[in-house]
N, C-alpha and C positions, 0 to 999 in steps of 0.2 A: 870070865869070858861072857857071860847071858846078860852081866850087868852090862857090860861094854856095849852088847850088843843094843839091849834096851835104850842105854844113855845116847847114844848112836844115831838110832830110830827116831828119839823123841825129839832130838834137834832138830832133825830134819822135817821133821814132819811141824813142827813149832816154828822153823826160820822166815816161813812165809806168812805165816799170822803176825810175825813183829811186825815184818820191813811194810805190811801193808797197815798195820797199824801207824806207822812212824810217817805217811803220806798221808793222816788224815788226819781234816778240820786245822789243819794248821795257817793259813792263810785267808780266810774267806771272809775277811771286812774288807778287803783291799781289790780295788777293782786295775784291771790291766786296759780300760779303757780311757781316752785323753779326747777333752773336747775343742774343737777350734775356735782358734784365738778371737775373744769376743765373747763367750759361754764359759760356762762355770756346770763342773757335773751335779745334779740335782740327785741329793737321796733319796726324798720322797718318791718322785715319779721313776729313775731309775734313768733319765735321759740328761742330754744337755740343753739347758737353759740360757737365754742371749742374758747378758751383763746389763741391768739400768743403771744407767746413773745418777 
């Protein structure tokens, strides 16, 4: 029964260290930004830049 109890405790006390684990750094080269047509997004400076041709 004290193991159950422990085993118990320890997940719960552990379920939120995963699931916060499992939402991090997994996305962040990819930008949710789109530039209007005519521009192209710029890495370097972090903006949108007009197209030359």
């Amino acid at each position: 029964m004290k193991i159950t109890r422990i085993a118990t405790t320890l997940a719960l006390v552990l379920a939120p260290v995963f699931a916060v684990a499992e939402g991090c750094g997994g996305m962040k080269d990819q930008q949710a930004m789109s530039c209007a047509e005519g521009s192209n997004f710029d890495h370097t400076t972090g903006t949108c830049v007009p197209v030359s041709t």
